[in-house]
N, C-alpha and C positions, 0 to 999 in steps of 0.2 A: 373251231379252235377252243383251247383249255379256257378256265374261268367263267364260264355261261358269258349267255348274249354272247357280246361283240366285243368282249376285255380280252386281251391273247397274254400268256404270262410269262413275262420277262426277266431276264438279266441287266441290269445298268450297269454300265463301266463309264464314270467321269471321277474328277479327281477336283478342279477351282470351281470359281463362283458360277463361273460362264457354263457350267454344266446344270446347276441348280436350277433353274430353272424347268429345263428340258424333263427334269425327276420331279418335279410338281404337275407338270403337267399333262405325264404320264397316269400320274397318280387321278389328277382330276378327273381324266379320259377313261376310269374306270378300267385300266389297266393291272393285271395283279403284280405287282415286281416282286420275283420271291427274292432275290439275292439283288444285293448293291456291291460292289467292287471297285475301291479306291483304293488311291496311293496308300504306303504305309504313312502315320503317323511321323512328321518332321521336326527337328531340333529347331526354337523359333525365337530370337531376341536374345537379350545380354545372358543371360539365367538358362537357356537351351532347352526349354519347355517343351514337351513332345507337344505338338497341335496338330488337330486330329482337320483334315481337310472339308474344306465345305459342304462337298457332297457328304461324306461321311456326318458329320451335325446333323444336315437333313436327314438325311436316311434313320438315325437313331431317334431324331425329333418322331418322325413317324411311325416308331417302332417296327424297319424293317431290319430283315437282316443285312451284316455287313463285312466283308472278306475283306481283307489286303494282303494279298500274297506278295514278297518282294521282287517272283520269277514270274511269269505262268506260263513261259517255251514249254519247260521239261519237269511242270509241276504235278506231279502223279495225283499228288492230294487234291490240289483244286481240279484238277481235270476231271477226277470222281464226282467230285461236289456239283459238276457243271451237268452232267450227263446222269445224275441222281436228278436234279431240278428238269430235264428235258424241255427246256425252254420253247417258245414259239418263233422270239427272236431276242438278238442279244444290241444292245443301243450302247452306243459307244459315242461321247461327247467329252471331247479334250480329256483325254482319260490316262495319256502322256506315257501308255505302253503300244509296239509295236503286236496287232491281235494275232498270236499264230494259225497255222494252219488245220488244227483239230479243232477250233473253236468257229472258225469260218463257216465250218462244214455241220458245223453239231447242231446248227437250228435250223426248222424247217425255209423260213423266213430268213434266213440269212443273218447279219453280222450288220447294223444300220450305222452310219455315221455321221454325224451332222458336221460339217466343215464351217466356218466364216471366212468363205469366198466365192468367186462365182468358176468353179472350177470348169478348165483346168487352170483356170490363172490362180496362182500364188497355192501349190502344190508344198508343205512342209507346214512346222512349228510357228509360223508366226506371221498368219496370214495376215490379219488385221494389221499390224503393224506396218508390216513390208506395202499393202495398199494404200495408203495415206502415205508414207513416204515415199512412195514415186509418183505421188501424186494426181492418183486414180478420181475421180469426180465419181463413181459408181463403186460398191463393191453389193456385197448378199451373202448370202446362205446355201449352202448344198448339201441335200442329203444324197447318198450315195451306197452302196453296195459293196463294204470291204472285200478287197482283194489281198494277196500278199505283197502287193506292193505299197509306197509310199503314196494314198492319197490318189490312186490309181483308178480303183472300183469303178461302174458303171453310176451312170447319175438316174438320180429317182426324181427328186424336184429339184425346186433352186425358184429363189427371191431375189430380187435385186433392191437394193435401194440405195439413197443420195449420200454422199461422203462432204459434208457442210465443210467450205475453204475454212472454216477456223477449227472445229473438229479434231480433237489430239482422241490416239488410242484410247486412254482412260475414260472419255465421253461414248466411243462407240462399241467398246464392249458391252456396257450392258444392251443398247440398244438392239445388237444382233444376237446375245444373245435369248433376248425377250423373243424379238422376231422368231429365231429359230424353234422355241418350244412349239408353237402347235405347227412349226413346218414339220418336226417328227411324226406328232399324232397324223396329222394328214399323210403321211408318207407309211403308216404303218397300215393303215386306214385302208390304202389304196392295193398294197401289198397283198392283205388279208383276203381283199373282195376281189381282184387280179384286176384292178383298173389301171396301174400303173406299171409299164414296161421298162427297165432297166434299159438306158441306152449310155452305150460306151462314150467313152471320152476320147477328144482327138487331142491323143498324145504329140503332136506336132505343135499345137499350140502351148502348150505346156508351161509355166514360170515358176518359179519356186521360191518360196518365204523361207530361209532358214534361221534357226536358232539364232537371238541376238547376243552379239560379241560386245563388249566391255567398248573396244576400239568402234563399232557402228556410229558412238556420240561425239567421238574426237569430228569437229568442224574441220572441215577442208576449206581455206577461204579462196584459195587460186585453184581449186578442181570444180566448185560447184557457185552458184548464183546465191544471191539473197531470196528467190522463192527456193530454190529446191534445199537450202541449210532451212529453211523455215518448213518447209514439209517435213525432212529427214528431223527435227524436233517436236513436230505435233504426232509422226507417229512412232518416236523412241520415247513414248513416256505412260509408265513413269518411268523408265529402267531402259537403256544407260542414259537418256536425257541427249542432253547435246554438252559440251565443253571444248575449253581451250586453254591454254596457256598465256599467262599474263605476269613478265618477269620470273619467269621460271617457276610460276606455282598456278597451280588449277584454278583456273577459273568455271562455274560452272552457270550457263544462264538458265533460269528456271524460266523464264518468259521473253519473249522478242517478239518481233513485228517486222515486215517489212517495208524501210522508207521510202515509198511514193511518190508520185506526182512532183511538181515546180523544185520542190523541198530536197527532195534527193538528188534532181538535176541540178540544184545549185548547190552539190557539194562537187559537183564536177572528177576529174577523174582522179582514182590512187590507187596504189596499189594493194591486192588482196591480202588482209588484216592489218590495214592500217585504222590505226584509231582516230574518229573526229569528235568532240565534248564542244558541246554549244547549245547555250543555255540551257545546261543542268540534265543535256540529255546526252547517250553515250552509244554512237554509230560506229559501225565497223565495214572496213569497202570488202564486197565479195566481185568472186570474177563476174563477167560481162560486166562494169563499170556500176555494177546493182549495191546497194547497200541494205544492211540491215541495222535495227534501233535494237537493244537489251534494255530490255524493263526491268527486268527482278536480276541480278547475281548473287555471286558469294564466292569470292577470294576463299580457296584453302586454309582452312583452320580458321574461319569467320563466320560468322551469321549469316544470310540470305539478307538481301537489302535491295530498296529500290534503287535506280540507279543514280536519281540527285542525291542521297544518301550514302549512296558507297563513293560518289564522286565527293564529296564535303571530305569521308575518310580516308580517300587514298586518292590523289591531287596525282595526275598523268605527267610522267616527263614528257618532253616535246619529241616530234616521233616515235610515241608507242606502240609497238605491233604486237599483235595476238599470234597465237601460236609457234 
């Protein structure tokens, strides 16, 4: 392979933080990456600042080179630029474009991509998430063998590791994606010396993470339990979160819990989003007779508050229901 010894020279394609890591540790691995490949530069905050994406910072921190093309289907130009570099193989890590089919084929080594999941479970955009919110105890890592399909490719490795009951998305991204950097190196590693066989996925087991919708944070108090709104909340964050309605205006809880043992059976039964306040704390009943506590809110057009605090500010009429 190119770069002397045992370096093979590469293409990167990632675009957030969760890829940055995988491009350090490529780099450490004595790898040559000639070309980096990230989203284009995005309008960011009040002011609409172009900001250039994580991977992109790195890649220039290390003086490599850096493309962003806004197509790359039917990109004449970068397609040159890709097949000028003759790559050994091209690593692709949350890179947020579908890879086409001239690119699949252009490296020897094939097209790598690192997943956060144990595929085929949670096949799309939002794997981490979608695994904590249905309340997976396990999820990992997969490297796998881009195909044209979504998430399809043949698998190479794969990790697994523990999904901690209190653990929201924002805790376990970085995690996996540390985990994930040297599952690449070892997956390129193995590729290189031919100790690693591509074995297909059984597409019958299949689940799928899709894109999160705005509506995935609206609480359902009569469709779901106090554990499963309290999952669908640790892994919709930070983004949409979980909310509801309270008197006709948004309610949004940044934190909850749910209420346990002696303490919740002696709120005994109501109906799903009825509200109970007692002493200074603020429950809400979900289906199966299950209740859940909100620690943190914030009424619409108000601050974030804890809940004896926003209860001091806004004193509950008697039968208040949520949503």
């Amino acid at each position: 392979m190119t770069n002397g010894g045992n370096g093979l020279k590469l293409v990167f394609c990632g675009t957030p933080q969760f890829a940055v890591p995988t491009l350090e540790a490529l780099l450490a691995a004595g790898h040559q990456v000639a070309l980096v490949v990230s989203q284009p530069d995005r309008p960011s905050g009040r002011d609409h600042q172009l900001i250039a994406s994580a991977v992109k910072q790195t890649a220039l921190a290390a003086a490599l080179s850096v493309a962003q093309p806004e197509k790359i289907r039917n990109n004449t130009e970068f397609r040159s630029l890709l097949e000028s570099i003759a790559p050994d193989a091209i690593v692709v890590v949350a890179y947020g474009r579908m890879i086409p089919p001239w690119m699949l084929t252009l490296p020897p080594l094939g097209c790598i991509n690192l997943h956060a999941s144990l595929l085929p479970r949670y096949r799309g955009a939002a794997p981490i998430q979608w695994a904590i919110a249905m309340g997976d105890a396990f999820t990992g890592n997969t490297t796998i063998l881009l195909d044209e399909g979504l998430d399809t490719g043949p698998i190479l490795l794969q990790q697994t590791m523990e999904i901690g009951p209190e653990q929201t998305a924002v805790d376990l991204f970085p995690v996996l994606a540390h985990a994930g950097a040297p599952l690449v190196v070892e997956t390129l590693a193995g590729l290189a010396n031919g100790s690693i066989h591509p074995q297909p996925q059984s597409h019958e087991d299949a689940t799928f993470a899709p894109l999160l919708d705005r509506e995935d944070g609206r609480i359902d108090f009569a469709a779901r339990s106090a554990h499963e709104i309290y999952n669908r909340w640790r892994g919709f964050q930070p983004w949409p979160g979980a909310f509801t309605a309270l008197s006709g205006k948004k309610l949004i809880v940044h934190r909850m819990a749910i209420a346990r043992g002696g303490y919740a059976e002696g709120l005994g039964f109501a109906e799903p989003g009825w509200i109970v306040v007692e002493n200074h704390r603020l429950l809400a009943a979900c289906a199966g007779n299950t209740w859940l506590e909100f620690l943190e809110v914030q009424l619409e057009g108000k601050k974030r508050l804890g809940a004896a605090e926003f209860l001091r500010g806004n004193p509950l009429v008697a039968d208040a229901r949520l949503g």
